[in-house]
FISE-831713 format. One line per field, with one value per residue (C-alpha): x, y, z. Coordinates in nm, 2 decimals, always signed. Layout:
X [X|...];
Y [Y|...];
Z [Z|...];
END
This chain:
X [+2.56|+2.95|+2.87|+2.66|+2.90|+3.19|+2.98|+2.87|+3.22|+3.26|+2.90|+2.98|+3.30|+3.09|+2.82|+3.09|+3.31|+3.00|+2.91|+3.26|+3.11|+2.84|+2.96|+3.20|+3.30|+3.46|+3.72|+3.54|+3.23|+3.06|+2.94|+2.55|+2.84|+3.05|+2.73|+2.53|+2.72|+2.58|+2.20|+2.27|+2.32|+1.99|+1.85|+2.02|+1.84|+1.56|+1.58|+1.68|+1.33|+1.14|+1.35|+1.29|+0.92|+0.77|+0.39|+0.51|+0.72|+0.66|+0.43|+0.29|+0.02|+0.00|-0.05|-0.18|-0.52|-0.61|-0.48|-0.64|-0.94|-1.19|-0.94|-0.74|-0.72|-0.41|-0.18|-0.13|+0.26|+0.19|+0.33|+0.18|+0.29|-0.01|-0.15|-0.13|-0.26|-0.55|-0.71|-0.69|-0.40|-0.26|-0.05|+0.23|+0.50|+0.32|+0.51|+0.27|+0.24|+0.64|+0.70|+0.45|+0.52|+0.95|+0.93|+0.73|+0.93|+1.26|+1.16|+1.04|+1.41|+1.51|+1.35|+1.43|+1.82|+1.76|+1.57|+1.81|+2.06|+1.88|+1.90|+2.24|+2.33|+2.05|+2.20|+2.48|+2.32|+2.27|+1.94|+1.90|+1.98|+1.74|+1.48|+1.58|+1.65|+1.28|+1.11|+1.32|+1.20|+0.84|+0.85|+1.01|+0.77|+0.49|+0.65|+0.67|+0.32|+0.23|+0.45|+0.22|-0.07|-0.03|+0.03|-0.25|-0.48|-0.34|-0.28|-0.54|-0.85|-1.10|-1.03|-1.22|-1.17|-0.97|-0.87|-0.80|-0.44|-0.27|+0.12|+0.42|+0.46|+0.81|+0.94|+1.33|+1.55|+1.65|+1.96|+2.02|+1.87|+1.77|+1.57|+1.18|+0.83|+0.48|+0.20|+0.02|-0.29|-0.56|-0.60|-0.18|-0.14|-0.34|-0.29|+0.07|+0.00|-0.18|+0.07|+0.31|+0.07|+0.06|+0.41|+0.47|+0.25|+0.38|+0.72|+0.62|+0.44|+0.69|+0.93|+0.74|+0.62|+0.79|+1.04|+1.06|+1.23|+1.15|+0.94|+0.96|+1.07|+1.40|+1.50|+1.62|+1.34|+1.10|+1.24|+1.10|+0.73|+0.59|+0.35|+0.65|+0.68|+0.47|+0.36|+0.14|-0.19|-0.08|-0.05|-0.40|-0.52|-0.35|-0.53|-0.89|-0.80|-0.74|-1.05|-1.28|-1.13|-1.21|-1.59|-1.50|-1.71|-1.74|-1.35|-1.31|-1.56|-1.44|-1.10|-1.20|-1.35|-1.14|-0.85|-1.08|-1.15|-0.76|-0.67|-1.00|-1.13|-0.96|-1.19|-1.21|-1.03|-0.69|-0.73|-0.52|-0.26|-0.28|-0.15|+0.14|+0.27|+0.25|+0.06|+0.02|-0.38|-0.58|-0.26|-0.20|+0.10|+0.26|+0.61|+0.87|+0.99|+1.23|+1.47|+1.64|+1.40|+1.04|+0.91|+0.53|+0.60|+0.73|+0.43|+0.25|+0.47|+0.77|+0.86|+0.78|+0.92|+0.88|+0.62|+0.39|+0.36|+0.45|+0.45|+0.19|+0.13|-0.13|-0.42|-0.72|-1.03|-1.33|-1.57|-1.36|-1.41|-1.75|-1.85|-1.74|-1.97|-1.77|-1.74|-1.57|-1.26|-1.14|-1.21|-0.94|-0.66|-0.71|-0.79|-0.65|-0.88|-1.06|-1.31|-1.63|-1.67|-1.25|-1.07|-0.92|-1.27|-1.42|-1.12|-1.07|-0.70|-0.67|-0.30|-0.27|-0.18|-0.28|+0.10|+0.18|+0.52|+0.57|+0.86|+1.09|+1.07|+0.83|+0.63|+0.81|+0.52|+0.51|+0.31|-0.08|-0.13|-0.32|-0.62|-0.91|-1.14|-1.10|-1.15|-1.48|-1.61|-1.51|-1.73|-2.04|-2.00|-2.00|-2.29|-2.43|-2.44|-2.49|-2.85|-2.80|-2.89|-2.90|-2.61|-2.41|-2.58|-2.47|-2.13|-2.11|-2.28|-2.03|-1.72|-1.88|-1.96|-1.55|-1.52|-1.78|-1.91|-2.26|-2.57|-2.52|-2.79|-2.84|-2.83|-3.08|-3.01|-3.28|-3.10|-2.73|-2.64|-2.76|-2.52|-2.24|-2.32|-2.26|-1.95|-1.80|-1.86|-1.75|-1.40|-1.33|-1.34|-1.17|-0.82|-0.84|-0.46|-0.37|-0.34|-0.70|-0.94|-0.87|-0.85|-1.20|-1.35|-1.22|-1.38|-1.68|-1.74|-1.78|-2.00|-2.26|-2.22|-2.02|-1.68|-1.46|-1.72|-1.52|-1.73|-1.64|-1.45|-1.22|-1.17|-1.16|-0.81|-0.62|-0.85|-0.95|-1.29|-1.52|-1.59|-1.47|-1.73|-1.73|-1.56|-1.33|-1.02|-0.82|-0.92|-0.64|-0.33|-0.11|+0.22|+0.50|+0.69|+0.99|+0.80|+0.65|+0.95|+1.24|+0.97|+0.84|+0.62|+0.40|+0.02|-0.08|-0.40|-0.70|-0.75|-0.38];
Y [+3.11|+3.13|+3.16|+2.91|+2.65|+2.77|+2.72|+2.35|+2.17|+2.36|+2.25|+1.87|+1.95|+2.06|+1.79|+1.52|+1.70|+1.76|+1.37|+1.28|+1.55|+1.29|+1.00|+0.87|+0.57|+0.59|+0.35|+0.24|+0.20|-0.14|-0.22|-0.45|-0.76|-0.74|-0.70|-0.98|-1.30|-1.55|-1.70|-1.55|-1.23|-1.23|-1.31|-1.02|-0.81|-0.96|-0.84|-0.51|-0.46|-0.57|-0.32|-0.05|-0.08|+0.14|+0.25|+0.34|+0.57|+0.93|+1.09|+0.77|+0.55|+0.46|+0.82|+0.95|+0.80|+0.87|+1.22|+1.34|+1.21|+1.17|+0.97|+1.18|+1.52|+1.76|+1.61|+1.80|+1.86|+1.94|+2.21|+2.22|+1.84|+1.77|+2.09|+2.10|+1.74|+1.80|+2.10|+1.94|+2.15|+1.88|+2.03|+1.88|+1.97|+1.82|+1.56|+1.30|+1.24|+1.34|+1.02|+0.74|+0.83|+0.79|+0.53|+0.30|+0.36|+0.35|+0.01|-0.13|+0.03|-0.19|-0.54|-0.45|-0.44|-0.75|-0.90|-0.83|-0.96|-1.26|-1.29|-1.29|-1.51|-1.79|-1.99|-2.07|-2.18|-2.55|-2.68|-2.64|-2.26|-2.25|-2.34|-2.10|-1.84|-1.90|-1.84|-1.51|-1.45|-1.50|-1.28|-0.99|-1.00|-1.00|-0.70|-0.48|-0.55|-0.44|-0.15|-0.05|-0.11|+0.13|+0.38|+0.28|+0.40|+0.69|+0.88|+0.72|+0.93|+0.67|+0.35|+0.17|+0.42|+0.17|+0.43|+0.70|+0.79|+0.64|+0.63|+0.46|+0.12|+0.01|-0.31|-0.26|-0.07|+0.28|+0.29|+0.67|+0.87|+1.16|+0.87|+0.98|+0.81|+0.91|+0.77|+0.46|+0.42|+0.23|-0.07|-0.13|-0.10|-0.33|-0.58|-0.51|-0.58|-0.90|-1.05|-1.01|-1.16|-1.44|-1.54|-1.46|-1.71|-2.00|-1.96|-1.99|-2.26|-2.45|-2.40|-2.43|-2.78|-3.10|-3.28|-3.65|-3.82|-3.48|-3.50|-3.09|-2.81|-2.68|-2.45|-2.19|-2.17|-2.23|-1.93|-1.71|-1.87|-1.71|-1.42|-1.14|-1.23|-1.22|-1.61|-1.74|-1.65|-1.30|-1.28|-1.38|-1.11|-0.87|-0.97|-0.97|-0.64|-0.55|-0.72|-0.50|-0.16|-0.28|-0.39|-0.75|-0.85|-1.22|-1.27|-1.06|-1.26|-1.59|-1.52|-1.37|-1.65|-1.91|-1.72|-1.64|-2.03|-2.09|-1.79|-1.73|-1.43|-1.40|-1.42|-1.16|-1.32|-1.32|-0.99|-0.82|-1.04|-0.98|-0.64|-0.71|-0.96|-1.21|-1.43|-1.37|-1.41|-1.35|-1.16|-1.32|-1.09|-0.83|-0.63|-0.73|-0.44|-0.48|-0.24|+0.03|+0.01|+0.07|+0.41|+0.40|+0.53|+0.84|+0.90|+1.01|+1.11|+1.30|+1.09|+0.77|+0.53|+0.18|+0.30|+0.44|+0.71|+1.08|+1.40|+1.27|+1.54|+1.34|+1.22|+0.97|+1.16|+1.18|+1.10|+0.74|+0.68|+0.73|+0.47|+0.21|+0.04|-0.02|-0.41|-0.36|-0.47|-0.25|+0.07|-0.11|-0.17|+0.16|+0.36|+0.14|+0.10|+0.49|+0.50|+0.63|+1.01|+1.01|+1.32|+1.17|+1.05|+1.40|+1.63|+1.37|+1.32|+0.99|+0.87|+0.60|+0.27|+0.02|-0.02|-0.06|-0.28|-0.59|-0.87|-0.70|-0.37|-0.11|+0.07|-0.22|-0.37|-0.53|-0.35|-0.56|-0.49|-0.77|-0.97|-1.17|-0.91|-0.72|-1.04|-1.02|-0.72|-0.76|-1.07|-0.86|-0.58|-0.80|-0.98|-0.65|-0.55|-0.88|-0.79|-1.02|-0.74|-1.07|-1.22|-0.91|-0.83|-1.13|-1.16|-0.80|-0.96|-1.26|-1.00|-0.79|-1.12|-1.15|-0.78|-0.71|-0.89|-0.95|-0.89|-0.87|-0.79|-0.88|-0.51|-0.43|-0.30|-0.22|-0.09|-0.12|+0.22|+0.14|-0.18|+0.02|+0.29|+0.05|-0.15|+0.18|+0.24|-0.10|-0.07|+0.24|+0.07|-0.24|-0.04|+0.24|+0.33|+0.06|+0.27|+0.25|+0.54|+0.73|+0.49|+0.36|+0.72|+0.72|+0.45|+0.37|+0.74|+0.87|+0.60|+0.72|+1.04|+1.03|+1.21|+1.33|+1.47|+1.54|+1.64|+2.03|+1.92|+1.66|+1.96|+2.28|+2.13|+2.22|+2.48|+2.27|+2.25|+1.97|+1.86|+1.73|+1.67|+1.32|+1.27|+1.60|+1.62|+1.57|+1.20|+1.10|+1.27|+1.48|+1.35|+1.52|+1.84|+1.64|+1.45|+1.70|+1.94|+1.65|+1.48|+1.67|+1.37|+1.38|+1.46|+1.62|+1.53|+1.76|+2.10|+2.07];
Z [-4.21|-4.17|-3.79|-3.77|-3.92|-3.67|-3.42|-3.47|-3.39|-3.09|-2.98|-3.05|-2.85|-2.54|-2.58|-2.57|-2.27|-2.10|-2.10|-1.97|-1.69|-1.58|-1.74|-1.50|-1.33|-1.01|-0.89|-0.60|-0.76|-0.78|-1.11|-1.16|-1.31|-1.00|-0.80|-0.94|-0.93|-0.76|-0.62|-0.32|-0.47|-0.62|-0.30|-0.09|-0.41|-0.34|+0.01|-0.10|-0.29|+0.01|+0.19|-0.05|-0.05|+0.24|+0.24|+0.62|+0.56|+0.62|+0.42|+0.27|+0.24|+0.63|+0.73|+0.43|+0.41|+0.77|+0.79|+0.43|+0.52|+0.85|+1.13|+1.29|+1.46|+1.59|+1.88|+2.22|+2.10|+1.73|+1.60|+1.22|+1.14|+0.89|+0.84|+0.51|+0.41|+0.68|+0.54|+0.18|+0.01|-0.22|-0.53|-0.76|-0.51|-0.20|+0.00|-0.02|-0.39|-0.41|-0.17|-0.32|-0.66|-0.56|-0.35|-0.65|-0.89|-0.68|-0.54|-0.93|-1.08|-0.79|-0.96|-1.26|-1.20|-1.03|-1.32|-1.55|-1.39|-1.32|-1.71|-1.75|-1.42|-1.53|-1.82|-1.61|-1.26|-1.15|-1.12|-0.76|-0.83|-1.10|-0.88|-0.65|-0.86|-1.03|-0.66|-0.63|-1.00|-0.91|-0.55|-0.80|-1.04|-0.79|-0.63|-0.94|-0.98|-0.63|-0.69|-1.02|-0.86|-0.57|-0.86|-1.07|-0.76|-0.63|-0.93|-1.19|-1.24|-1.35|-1.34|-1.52|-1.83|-2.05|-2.29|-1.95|-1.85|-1.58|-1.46|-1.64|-1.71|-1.65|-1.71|-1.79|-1.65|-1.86|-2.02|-1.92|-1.58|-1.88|-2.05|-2.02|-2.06|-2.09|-1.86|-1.99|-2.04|-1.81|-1.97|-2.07|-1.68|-1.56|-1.82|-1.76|-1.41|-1.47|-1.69|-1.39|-1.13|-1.37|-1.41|-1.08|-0.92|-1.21|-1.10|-0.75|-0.72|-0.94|-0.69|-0.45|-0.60|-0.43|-0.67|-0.72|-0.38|-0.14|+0.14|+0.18|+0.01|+0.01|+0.31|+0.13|-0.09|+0.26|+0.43|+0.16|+0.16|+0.44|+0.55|+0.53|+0.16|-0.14|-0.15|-0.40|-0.22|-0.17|-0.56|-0.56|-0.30|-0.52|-0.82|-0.64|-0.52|-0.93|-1.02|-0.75|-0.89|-1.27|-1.18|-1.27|-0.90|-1.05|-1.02|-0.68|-0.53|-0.63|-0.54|-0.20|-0.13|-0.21|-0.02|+0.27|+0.31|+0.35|+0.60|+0.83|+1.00|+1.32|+1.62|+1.87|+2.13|+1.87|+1.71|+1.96|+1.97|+1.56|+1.61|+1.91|+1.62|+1.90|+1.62|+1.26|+1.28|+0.98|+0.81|+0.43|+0.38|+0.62|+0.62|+0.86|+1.10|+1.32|+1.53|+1.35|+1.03|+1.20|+1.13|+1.20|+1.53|+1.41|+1.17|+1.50|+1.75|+1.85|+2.08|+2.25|+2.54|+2.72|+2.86|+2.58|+2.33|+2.45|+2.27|+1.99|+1.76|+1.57|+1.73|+1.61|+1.65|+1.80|+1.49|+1.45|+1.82|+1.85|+1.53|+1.80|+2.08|+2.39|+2.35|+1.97|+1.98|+1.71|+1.92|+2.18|+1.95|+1.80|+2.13|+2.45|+2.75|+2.75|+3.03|+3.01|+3.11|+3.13|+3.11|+2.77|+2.61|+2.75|+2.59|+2.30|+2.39|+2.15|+2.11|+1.83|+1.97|+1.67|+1.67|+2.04|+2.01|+1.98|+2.10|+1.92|+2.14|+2.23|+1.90|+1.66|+1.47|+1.10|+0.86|+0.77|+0.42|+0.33|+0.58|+0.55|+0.70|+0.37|+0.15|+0.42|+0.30|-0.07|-0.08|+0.11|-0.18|-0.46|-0.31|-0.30|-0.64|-0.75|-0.58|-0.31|-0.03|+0.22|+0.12|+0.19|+0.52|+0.61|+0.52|+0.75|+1.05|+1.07|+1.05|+1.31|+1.53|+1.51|+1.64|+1.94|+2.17|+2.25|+2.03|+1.67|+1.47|+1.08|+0.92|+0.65|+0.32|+0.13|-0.16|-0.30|-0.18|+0.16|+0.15|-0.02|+0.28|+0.55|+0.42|+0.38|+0.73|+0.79|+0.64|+0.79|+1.17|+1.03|+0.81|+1.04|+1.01|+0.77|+0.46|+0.30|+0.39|+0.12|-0.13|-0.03|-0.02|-0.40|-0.51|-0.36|-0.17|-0.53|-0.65|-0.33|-0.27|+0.05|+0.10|+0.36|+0.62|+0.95|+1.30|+1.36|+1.68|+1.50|+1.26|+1.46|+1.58|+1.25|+1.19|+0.85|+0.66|+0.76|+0.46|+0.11|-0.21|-0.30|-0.67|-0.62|-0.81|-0.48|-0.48|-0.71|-0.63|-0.90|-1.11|-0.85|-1.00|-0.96|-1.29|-1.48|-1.45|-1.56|-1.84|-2.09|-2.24|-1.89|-1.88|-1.54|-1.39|-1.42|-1.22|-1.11];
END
């Protein structure tokens, strides 16, 4: 007992020399009050969070989906790049979850020290600042919300399991990097993520509202209202997007179609120009790349030039490639100009060139995260299990007139899974590359019995399996190591 009570001062003594071990403040270092001072302060945070937010960077979203899954094979230069995430090996310490799960919750610490600061600055702002401050307000809000809702796909077993675990809501910043949270369940998530979409779209179109005596909104306020940013109808896509995952088809549908009527489908004759950025096109919200911070390039290739692409040690395969008729336009962006009995359609020899360059330079494209084709094909499935088999065949037909030329005919569906088959088949051709294969293999692929089935060809390159069981675990990605092994309140996912 005696040593036990000599012992105790001495372990205070530690605890507290151990904090002044970590708990320092260097003399060059910026504190959030010196940082935060004025509106355009907020605003350069503002454009650090859309700066911080990559689905393009390695190992994410962009390359994820395609790779996992059915669209791509090995490159003539690769040397084991993808490997792993082709023949299905996804654990905890796999890069793939490592990076989405970091870079979410990286970019939403991000708004939050924004927000708060926002809180302390606001009181004390003119009302022209206000009203700028609100906008930045509403684009941060609608950002963290994004940012959760990437999470609450990837790493959310059932979604529409109210009750089910999902990832951790986080809405302040914490007051110590040791500070650690549990996972949140389904249904605190997505209200959580609702309640942000809200707000965010009331601030925004309050400042974006004309005030007595203006004829247009204020420049610095106009800047930030366009396609690069998350405007008010790109809140609304996100929250159709949200309404489709919880089986709420009566709010997807309404809201795709009341966006789709404001941004159209673009027609064939634009769609390339869509992807050279030479026009925005159907795109309701995009990320800006520009030299020096575009990195889908290197998702596929070692190397690339003027020119085109060299050294690609990714490749889109053949199954992709042959789900396109000649006169799809799709199967152009995604494949160039391959002639018929070529050495490269013969050999497969497939370089990606969805992201070909653009007037800012060669391979410099912005990043389509949200277009009307998708709002398209939400309205066909939620025609679809609304019963209207019709209704959705012809919602198909009318994208697919916007893609190929010639002959279109109406498909028939003579049940829901037939539909659900063929819209499937549908988005793959139309997001090929844009970050969604995966994510729609999950969710409807389980509902129909239809998983990752790759032709032997595609998948003799990596040496990989051909196939992956519709509703496997691997569908929704594990909590990173980095997690589990710094919070001791996590809950991993099943079978990992």
């Amino acid at each position: 007992m005696k040593k036990s009570i000599l012992l105790l001062p001495i372990f205070f003594l530690m605890l507290f020399s151990c904090s002044d071990a970590y708990d320092i403040v260097q003399d060059n270092e910026l504190l959030e009050e010196d940082a935060y001072v004025t509106i355009g302060h907020l605003r350069s945070g503002l454009n650090g969070v859309y700066a911080a937010y990559g689905p393009d960077g390695g190992g994410d979203a962009l390359v994820f989906n395609d790779l996992f899954t059915d669209n791509m094979r090995r490159g003539s230069s690769n040397n084991g790049q993808g490997s792993e995430e082709y023949n299905f090996l996804m654990q905890p310490n796999s890069d793939l979850p490592t990076v989405m799960w970091s870079n979410r919750y990286a970019t939403i610490n991000r708004v939050n020290r924004v927000l708060r600061a926002y809180d302390r600055l606001y009181p004390n702002f003119t009302t022209a600042e206000k009203r700028a401050a609100d906008h930045i307000k509403g684009n941060l809000l609608a950002m963290r919300a994004l940012c959760h809702f990437d999470l609450f796909q990837y790493f959310t077993v059932d979604y529409k399991n109210a009750s089910g675990l999902s990832v951790i809501k986080m809405d302040f910043v914490p007051a110590s990097t040791f500070d650690v949270f549990p996972r949140n369940t389904v249904a605190e998530i997505t209200d959580f993520i609702k309640q942000d979409l809200t707000d965010a779209k009331a601030l925004l179109n309050g400042a974006l509202a004309l005030r007595p005596g203006e004829t247009a909104v204020p420049s610095d306020i106009a800047t930030y209202n366009s396609v690069i940013y998350l405007r008010p109808v790109a809140v609304d896509f996100i929250r159709c997007r949200l309404a489709l995952l919880e089986g709420d088809y009566p709010t997807a549908q309404s809201l795709a179609t009341t966006l789709l009527a404001g941004t159209p489908l673009t027609p064939r004759a634009g769609y390339q120009a869509m992807y050279t950025d030479a026009s925005p096109g159907e795109s309701i919200f995009k990320l800006s790349r520009v030299i020096n911070n575009n990195s889908i390039p290197g998702l596929f290739y070692f190397n690339f030039s003027t020119t085109g692409p060299i050294d690609p040690f990714l490749f889109a395969s053949r199954q992709l490639y042959n789900t396109f008729t000649s006169t799809d336009i799709r199967r152009t962006v995604i494949y160039g100009n391959i002639v018929a009995g070529s050495p490269e359609e013969i050999n497969a020899v497939f370089p990606i060139r969805k992201y070909v360059g653009s007037s800012d330079g060669p391979r410099i494209n912005d990043v389509k995260l949200f277009r009307s084709s998708e709002l398209k094909l939400i309205i066909a499935e939620c025609k679809a299990r609304n019963t209207d088999l019709l209704g959705a065949a012809t919602e198909v037909q009318q994208l697919r007139a916007n893609r190929i030329s010639g002959a279109n005919p109406l498909p028939t569906y003579a049940s829901l899974n037939a539909a659900l088959t063929d819209i499937l088949l549908e988005r793959r051709k139309e997001f090929a590359f844009e970050g969604h294969r995966y994510l729609d293999l999950k969710r409807i692929g389980g509902e129909i019995n239809v998983g990752v089935d790759r032709l032997a060809d595609d998948a003799f390159t990596f040496n990989a399996p051909t196939s992956l069981p519709a509703g496997d675990y691997r569908f929704t990605m594990p909590i990173p190591t980095t997690e589990v092994s710094a919070n001791p309140t996590i809950v991993q996912n099943p079978n990992y």
